[in-house]
DSSP file (Angstrom, degrees, kcal/mol; ACC not computed):
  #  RESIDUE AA STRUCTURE BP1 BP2  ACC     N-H-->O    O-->H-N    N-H-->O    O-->H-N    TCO  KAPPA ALPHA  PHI   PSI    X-CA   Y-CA   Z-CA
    1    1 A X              0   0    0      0, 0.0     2,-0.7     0, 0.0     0, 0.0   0.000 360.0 360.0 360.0 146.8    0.0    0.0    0.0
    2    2 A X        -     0   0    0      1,-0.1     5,-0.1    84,-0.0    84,-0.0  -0.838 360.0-136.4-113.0 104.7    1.3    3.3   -1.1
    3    3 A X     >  -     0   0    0     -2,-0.7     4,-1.0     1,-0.1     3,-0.1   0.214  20.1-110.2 -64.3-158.6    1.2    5.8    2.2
    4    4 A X  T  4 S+     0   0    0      1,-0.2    -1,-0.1     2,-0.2     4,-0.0   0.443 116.3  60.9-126.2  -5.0   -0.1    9.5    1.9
    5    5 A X  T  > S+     0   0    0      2,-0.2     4,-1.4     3,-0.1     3,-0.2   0.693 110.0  45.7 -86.7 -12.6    3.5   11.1    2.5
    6    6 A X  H  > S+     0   0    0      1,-0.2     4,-2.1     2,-0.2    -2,-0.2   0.890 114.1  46.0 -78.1 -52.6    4.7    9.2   -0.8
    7    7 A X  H  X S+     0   0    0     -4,-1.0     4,-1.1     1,-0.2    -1,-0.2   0.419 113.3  51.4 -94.8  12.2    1.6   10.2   -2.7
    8    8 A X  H  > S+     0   0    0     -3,-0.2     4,-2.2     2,-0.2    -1,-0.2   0.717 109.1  51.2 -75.4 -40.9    2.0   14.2   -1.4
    9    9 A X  H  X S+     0   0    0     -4,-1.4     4,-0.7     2,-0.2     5,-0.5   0.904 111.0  48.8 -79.7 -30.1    5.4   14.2   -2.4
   10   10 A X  H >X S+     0   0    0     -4,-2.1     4,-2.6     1,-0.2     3,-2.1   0.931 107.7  51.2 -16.9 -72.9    4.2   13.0   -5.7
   11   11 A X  H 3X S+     0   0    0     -4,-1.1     4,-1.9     1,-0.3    -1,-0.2   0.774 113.4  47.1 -59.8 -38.8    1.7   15.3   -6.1
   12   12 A X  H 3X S+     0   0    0     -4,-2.2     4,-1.3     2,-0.2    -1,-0.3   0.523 110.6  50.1 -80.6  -0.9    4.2   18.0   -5.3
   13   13 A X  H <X S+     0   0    0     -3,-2.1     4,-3.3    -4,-0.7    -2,-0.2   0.678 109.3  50.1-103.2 -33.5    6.9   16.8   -7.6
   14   14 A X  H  X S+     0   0    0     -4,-2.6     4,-1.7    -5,-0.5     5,-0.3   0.994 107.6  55.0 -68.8 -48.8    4.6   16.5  -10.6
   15   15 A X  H >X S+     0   0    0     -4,-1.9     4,-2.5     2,-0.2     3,-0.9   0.963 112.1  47.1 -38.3 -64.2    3.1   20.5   -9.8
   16   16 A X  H 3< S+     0   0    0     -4,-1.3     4,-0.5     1,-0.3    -1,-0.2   0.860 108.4  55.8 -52.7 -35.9    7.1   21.7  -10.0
   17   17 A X  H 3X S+     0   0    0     -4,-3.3     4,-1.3     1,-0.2    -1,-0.3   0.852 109.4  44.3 -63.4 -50.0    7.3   19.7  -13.1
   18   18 A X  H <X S+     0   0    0     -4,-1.7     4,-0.9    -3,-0.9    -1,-0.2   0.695 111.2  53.1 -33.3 -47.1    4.5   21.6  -14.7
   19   19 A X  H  < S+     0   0    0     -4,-2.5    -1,-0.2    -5,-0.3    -2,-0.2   0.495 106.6  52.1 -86.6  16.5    5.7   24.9  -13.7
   20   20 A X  H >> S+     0   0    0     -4,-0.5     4,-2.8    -5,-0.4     3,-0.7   0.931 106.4  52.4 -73.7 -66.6    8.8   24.3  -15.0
   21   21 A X  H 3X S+     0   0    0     -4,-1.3     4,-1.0     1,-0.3    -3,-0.2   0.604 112.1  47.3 -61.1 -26.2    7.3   23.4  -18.4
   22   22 A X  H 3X S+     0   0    0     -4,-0.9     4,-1.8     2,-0.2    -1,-0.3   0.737 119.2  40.7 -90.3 -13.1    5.2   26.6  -18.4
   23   23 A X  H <> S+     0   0    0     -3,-0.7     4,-1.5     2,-0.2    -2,-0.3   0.973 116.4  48.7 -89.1 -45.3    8.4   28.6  -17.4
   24   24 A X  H  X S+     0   0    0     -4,-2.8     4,-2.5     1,-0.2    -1,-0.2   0.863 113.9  48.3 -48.0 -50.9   10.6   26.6  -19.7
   25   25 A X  H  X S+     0   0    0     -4,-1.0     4,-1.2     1,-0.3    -1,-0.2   0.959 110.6  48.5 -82.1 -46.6    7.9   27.2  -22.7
   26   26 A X  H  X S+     0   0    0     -4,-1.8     4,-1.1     2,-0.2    -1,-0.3   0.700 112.0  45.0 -78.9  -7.6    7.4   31.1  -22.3
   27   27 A X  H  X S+     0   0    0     -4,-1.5     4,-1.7     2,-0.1     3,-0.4   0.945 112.2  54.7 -77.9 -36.6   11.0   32.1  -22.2
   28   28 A X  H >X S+     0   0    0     -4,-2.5     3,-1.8     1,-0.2     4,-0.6   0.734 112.7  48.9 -14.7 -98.3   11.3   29.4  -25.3
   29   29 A X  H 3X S+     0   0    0     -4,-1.2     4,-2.6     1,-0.4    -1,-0.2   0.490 106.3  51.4  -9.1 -57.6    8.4   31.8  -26.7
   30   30 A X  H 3X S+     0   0    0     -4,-1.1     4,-0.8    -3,-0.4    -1,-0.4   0.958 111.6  44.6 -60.6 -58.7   10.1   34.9  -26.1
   31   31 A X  H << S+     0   0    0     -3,-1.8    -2,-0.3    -4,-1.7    -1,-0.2   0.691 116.1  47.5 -48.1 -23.5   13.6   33.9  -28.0
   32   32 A X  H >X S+     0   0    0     -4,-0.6     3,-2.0    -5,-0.3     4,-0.7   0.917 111.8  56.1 -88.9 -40.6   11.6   32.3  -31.2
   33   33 A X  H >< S+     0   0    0     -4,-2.6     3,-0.7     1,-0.3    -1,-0.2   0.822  98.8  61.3 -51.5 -45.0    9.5   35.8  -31.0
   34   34 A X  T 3< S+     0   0    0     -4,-0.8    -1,-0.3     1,-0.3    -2,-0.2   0.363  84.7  73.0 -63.2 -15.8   12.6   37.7  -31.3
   35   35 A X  T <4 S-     0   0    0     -3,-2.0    -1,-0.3     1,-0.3     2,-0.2   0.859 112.7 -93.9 -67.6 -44.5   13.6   36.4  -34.7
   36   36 A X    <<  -     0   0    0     -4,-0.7     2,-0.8    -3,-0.7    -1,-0.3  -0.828  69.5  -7.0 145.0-176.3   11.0   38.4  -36.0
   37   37 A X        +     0   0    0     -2,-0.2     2,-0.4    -3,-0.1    -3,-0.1  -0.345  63.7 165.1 -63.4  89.8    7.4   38.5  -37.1
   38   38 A X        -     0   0    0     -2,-0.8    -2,-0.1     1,-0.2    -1,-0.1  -0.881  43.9 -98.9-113.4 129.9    5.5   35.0  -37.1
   39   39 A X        -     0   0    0     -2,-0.4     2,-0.3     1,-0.1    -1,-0.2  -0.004  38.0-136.3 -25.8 152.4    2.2   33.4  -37.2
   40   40 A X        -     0   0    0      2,-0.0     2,-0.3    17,-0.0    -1,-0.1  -0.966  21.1-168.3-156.1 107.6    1.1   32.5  -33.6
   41   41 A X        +     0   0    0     -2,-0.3     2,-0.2    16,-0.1    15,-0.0  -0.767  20.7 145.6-111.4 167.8   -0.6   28.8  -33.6
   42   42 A X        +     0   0    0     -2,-0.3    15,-3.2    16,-0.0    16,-0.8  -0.929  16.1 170.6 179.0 166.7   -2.8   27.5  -30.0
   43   43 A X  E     -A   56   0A   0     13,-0.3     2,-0.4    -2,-0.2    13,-0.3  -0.912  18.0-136.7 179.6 167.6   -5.4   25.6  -29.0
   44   44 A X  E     -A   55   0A   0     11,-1.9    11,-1.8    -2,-0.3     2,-0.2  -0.996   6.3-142.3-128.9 133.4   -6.9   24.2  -25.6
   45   45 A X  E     -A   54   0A   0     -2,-0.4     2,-0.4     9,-0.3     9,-0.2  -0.636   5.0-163.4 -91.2 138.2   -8.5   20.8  -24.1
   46   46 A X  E     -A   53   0A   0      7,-0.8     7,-4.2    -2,-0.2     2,-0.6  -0.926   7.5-162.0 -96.8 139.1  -11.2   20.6  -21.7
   47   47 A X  E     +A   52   0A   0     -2,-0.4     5,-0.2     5,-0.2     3,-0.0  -0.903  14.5 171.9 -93.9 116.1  -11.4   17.2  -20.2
   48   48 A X  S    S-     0   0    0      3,-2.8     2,-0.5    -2,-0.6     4,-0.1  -0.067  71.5 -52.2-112.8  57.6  -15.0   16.5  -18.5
   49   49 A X  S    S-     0   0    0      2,-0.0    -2,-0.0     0, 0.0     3,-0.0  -0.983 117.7 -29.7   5.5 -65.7  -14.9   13.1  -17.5
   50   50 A X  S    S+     0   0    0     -2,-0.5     2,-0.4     2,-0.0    -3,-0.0  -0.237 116.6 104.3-129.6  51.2  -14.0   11.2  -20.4
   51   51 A X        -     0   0    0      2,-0.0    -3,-2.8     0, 0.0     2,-0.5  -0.991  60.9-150.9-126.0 113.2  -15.7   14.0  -23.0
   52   52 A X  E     -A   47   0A   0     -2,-0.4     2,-0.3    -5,-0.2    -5,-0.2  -0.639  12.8-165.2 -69.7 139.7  -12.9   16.0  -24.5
   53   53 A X  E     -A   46   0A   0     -7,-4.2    -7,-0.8    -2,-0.5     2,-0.3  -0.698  11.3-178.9-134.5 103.6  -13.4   19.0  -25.4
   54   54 A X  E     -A   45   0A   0     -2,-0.3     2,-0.4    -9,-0.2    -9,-0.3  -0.717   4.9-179.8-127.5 144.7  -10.7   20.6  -27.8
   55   55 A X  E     +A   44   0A   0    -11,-1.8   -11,-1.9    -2,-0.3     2,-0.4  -0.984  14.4 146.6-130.9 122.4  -10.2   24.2  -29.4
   56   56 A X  E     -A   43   0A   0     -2,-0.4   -13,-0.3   -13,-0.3     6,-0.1  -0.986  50.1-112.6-160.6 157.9   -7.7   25.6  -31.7
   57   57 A X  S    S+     0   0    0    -15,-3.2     2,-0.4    -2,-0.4   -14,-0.1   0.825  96.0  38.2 -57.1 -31.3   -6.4   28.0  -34.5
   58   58 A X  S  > S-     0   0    0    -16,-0.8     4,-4.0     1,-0.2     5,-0.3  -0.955  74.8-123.2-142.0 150.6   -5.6   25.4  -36.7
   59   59 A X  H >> S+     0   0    0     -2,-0.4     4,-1.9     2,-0.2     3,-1.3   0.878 117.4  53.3 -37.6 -87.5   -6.6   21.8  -38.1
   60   60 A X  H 3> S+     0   0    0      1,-0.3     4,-1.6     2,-0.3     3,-0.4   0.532 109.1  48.7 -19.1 -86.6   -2.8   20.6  -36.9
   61   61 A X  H 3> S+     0   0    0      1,-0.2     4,-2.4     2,-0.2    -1,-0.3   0.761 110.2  46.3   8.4 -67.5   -3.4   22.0  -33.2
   62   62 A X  H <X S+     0   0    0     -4,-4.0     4,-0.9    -3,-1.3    -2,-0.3   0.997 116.0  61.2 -77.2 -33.8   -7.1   20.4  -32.4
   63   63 A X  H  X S+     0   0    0     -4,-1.9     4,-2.7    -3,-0.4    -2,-0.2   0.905 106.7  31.0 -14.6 -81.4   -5.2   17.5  -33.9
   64   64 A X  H  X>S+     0   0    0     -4,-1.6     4,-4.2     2,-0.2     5,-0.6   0.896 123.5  53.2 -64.6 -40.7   -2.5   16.8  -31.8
   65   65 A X  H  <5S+     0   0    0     -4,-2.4     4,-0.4     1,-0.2    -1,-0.2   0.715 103.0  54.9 -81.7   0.4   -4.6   18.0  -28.7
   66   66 A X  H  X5S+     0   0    0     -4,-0.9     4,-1.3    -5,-0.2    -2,-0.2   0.880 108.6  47.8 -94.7 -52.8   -7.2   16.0  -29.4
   67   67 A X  H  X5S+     0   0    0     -4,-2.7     4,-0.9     2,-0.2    -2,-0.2   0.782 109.4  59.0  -3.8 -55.4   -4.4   12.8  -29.3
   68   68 A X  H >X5S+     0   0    0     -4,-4.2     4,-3.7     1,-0.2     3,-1.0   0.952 108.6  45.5 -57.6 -63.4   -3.2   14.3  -26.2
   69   69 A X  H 3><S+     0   0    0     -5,-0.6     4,-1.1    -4,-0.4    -1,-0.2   0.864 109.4  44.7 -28.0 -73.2   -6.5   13.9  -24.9
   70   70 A X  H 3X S+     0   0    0     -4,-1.3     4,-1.0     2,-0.3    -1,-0.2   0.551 115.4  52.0 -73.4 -25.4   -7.6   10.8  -25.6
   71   71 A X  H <X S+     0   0    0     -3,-1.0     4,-3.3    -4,-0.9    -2,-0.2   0.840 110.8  50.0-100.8 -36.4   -4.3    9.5  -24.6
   72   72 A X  H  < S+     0   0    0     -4,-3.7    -2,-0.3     1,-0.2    -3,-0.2   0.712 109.1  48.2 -55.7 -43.4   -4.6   11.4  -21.2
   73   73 A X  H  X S+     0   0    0     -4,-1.1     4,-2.0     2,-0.2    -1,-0.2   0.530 106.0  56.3 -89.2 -17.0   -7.7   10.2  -20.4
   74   74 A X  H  X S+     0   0    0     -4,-1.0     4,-3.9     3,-0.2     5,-0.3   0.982 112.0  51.4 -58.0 -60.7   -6.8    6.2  -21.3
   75   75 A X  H  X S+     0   0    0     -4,-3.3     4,-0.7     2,-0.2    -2,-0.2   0.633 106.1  49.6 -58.3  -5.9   -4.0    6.8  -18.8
   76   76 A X  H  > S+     0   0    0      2,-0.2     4,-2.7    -4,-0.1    -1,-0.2   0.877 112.0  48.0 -82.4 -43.3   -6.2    8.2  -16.2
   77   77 A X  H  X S+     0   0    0     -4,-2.0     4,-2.3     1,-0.2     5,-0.4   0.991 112.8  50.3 -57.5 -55.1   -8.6    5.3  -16.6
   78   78 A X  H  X S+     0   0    0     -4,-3.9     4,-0.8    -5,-0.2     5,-0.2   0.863 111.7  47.1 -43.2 -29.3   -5.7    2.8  -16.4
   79   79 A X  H >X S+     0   0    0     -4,-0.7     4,-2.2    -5,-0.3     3,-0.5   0.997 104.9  52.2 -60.3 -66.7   -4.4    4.3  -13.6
   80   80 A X  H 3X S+     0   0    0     -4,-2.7     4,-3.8     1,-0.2    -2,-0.1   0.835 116.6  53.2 -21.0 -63.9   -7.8    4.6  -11.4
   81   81 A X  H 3< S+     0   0    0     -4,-2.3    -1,-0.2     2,-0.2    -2,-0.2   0.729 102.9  51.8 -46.5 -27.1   -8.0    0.3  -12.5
   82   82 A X  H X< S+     0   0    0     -4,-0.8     3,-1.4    -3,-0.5    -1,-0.2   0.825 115.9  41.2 -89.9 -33.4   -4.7   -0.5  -11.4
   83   83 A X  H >< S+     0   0    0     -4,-2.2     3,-1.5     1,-0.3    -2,-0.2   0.870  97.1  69.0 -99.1 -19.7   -5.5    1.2   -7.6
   84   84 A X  T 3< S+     0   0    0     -4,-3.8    -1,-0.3     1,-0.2    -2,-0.1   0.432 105.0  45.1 -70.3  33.1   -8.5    0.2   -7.0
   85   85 A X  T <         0   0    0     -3,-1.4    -1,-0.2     1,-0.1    -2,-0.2   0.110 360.0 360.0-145.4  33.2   -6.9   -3.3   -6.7
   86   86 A X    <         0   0    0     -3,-1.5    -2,-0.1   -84,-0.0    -3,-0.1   0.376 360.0 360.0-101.2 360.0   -4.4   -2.4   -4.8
């Protein structure tokens, strides 16, 4: 059984890892901006229990985040299966 300081420090390792990735990706953002004047691509996911819901500038974008998605929510379900039998 996996105790509740294990899965706190988890939880806390995986947050830094995410704000990393957001700090990491807007200075990225800032140097590619600085080359000069370029098209600007995005898009966003809502998850609502297993209904994605995905939005974006461009065909390419809802693509890939719609992958993400789908792939994101398989691992959540695998996961959920694997502890409840734990």
């Amino acid at each position: 059984m996996i105790d509740s300081d294990s899965l706190v420090t988890l939880g806390f390792v995986l947050f830094l890892m995410g704000f990393v990735a957001v700090f990491v990706s807007i200075v990225l953002m800032l140097f590619s901006s600085a080359d000069g004047e370029k098209k600007v691509r995005g898009g966003g996911a809502v998850i609502i229990g297993p209904f994605p819901i995905v939005f974006g500038t461009d065909i390419k974008s809802v693509k890939v985040l719609l992958v993400l998605s789908v792939i994101l929510i398989a691992l959540t379900l695998l996961i959920s299966i694997i502890f409840q039998y734990l």
